[in-house]
C-alpha positions as CSV (number, residue, x, y, z in Angstrom):
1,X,20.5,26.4,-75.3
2,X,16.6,25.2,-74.6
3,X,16.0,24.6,-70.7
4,X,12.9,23.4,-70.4
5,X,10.8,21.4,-68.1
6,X,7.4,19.6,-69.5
7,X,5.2,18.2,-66.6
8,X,2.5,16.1,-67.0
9,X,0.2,18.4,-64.5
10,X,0.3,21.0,-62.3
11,X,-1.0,19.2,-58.8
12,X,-0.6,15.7,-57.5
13,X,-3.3,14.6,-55.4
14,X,-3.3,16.2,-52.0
15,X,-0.4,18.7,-52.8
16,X,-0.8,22.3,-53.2
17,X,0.4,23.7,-56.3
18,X,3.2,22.8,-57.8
19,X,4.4,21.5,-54.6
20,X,6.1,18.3,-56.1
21,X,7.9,20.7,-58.7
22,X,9.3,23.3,-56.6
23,X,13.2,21.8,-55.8
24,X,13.0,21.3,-59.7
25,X,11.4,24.9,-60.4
26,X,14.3,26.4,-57.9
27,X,17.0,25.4,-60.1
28,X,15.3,25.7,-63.6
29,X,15.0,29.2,-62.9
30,X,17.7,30.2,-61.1
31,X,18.9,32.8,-62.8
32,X,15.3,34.2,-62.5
33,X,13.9,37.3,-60.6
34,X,10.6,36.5,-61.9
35,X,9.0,35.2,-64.7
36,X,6.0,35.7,-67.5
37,X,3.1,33.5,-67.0
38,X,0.4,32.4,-69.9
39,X,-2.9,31.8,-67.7
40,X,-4.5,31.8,-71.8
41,X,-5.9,28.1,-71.3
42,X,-8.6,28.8,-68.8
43,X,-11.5,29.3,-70.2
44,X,-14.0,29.2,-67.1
45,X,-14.4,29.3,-63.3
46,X,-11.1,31.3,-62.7
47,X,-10.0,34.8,-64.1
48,X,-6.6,35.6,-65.6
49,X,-5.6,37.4,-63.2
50,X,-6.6,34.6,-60.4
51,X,-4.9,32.4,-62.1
52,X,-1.9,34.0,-62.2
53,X,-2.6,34.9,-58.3
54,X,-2.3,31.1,-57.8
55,X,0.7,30.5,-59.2
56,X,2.4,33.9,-57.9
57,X,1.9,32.4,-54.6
58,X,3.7,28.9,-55.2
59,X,6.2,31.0,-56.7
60,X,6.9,33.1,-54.2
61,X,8.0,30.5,-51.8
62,X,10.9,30.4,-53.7
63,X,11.2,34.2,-54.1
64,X,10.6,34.7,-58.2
65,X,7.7,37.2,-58.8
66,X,5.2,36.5,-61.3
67,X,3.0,38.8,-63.8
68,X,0.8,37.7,-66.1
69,X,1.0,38.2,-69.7
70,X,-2.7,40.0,-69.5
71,X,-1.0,42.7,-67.5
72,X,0.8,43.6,-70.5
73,X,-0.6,46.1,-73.2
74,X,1.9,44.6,-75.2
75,X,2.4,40.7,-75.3
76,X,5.3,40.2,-78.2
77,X,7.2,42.6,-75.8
78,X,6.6,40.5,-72.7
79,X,7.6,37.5,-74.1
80,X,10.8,39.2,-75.3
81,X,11.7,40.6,-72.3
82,X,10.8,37.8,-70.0
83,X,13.6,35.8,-67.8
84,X,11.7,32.8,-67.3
85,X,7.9,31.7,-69.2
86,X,5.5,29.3,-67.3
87,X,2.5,28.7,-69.6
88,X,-0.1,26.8,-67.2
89,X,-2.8,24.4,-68.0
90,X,-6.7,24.4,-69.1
91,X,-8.0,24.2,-72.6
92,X,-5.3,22.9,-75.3
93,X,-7.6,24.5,-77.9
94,X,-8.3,27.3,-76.3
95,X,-5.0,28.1,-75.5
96,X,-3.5,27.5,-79.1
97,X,-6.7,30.3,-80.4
98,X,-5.1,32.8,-78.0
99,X,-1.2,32.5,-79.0
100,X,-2.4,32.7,-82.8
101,X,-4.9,35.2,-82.3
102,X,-1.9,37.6,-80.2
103,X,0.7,36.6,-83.0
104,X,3.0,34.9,-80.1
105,X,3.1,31.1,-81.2
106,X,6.2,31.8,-83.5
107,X,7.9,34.2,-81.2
108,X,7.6,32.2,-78.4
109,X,9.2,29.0,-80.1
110,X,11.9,30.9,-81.1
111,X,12.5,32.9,-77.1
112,X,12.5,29.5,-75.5
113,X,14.4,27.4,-78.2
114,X,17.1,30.8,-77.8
115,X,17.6,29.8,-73.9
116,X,14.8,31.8,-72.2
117,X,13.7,29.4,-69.2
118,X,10.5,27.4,-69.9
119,X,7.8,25.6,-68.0
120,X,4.4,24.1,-69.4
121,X,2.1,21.9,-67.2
122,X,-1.0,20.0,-69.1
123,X,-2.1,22.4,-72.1
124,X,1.3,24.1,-71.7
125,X,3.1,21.1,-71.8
126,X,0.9,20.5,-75.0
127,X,1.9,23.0,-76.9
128,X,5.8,21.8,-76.8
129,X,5.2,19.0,-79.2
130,X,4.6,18.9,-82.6
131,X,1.0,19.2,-82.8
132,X,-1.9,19.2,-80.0
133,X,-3.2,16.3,-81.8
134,X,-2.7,14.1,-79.1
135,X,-4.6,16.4,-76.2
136,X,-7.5,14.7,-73.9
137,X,-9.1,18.3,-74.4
138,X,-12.9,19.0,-76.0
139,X,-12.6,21.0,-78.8
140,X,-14.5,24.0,-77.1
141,X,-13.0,26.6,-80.0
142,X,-11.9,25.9,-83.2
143,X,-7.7,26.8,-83.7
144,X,-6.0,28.6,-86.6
145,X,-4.1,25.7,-86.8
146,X,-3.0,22.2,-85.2
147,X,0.6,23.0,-85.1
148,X,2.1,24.0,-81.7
149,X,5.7,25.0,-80.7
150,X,8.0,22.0,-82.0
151,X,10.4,22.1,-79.1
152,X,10.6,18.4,-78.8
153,X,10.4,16.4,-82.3
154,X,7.2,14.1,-80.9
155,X,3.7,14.8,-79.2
156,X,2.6,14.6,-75.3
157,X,-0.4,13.1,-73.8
158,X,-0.5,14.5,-70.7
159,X,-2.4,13.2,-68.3
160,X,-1.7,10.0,-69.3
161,X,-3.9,7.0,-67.4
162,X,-3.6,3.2,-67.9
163,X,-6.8,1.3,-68.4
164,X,-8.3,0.5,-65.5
165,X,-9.2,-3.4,-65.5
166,X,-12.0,-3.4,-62.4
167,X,-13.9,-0.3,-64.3
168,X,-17.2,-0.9,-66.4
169,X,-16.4,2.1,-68.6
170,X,-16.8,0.8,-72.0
171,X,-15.7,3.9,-74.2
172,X,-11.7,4.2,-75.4
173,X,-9.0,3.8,-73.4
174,X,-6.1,6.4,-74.1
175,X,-4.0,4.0,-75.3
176,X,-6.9,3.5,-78.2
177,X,-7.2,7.1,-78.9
178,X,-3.4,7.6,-79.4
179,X,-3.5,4.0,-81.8
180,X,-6.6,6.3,-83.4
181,X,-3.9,9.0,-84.1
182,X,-1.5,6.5,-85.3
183,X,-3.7,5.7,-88.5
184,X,-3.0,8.8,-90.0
185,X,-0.1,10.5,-88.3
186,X,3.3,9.0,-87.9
187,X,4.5,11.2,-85.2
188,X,5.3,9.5,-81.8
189,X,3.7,9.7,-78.9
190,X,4.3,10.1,-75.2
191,X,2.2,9.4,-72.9
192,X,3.6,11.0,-69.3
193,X,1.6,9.9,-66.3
194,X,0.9,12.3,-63.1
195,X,4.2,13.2,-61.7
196,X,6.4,12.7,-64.5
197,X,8.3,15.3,-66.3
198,X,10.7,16.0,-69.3
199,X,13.7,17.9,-68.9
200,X,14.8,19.5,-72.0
201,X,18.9,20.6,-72.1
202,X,19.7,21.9,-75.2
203,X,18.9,19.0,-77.6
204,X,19.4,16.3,-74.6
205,X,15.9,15.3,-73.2
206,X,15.2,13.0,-70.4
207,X,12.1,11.1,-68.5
208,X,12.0,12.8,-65.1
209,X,10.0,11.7,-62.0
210,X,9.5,8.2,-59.9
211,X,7.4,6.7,-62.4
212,X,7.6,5.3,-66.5
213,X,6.2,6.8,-69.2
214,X,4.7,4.8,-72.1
215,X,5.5,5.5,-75.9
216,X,4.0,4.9,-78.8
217,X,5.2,4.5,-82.0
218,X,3.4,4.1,-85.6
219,X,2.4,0.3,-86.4
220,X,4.6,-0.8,-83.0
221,X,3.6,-2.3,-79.5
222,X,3.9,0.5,-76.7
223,X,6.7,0.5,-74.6
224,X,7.3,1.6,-71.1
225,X,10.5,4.0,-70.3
226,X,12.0,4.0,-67.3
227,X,12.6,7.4,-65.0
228,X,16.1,9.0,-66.3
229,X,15.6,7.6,-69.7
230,X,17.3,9.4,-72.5
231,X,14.8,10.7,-75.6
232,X,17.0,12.5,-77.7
233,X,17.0,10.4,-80.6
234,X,13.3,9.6,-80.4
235,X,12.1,11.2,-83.9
């Protein structure tokens, strides 16, 4: 059965690292001595292995130990023999390149959807969709393809920010961009705002967090869900 937990982002503002998810993170992976983390999104300013420093540390607080999946010489192995899988955020793109490139998008669809313990934040909550199609990323490296891990049946925008009515920015809103996507893909959309998270149980998947999330659906007007909202038919 999938367990799963998709968060919008990693950090709210002025709270340490996944500070906000930790009572969550406790039960998720409970059955967890430590887990396997994918620190393949950042491309800059912060090695693999600080990366994975950064989130050993949250993790400790709640006594799972954490290796990277760069530690490993073999990463097909790690994945199979991990008890719990955090992939973290950074680069959509970039991150997508590496799970092709190491032959781990497949096998990593199939761990999580056979029950292995998941967690993605930004560019790891990304890559649970159908696509990355719907990413705020630049295009810094050009993927093998689009297609991401299909363990919910629409796409993410993490991230997600409401135009801001007092601003002079005159470029797209997200809400734009996502209608952009809507031209020529029919696959919905949701847009999860800082905070928010999905929590996937088996085939049951619900809005988690304080706040609403806002879908979109081809040729429709956006709608707001409410926290504790069920998507599970949402196709």
């Amino acid at each position: 059965m999938k367990s799963i937990i998709i968060a919008s982002t990693s950090t709210l503002h002025e709270g340490s690292y996944l500070e906000y998810l930790l009572p969550t993170l406790q039960s998720h992976f409970k059955n967890c001595k430590s887990i396997l983390f994918i620190p393949y999104a950042r491309p800059s300013g912060i090695s693999h292995d600080e990366y994975t420093s950064k989130v050993a540390q949250a993790f400790a607080s709640i006594n799972i130990s954490v290796k990277g999946i760069h530690e490993f010489d073999n990463p097909e192995n790690a994945i199979k023999n991990a008890e719990g899988i955090f992939t973290g955020g950074g680069n959509t793109f970039l991150l997508i390149t590496q799970l092709y490139k190491n032959n781990i998008m497949q096998l990593l669809a199939e761990t999580v959807k056979n029950g292995t313990p998941y967690l993605g934040t930004s560019a790891g909550s990304n890559i649970c969709g159908l696509s990355m199609q719907t990413t705020n990323d630049m295009p810094i490296i050009y993927p093998p393809s689009f297609q991401t891990l299909g363990l919910i049946p629409f796409n993410l925008n993490p991230h997600y920010l409401d135009p801001d009515m007092q601003s002079k920015h005159m470029g797209e809103t997200r809400e734009t961009r996502i209608k952009e996507f809507h031209a020529f893909n029919a696959i919905p959309v949701l847009g999860l705002r800082e905070g928010s998270w999905l929590e996937v149980k088996g085939d049951k998947i619900t809005l988690k967090g304080s706040l609403t999330a806002r879908l979109f659906l081809q040729n429709q007007t956006p709608k707001e869900l409410e926290s504790e909202s069920d998507l599970s038919s949402l196709k």
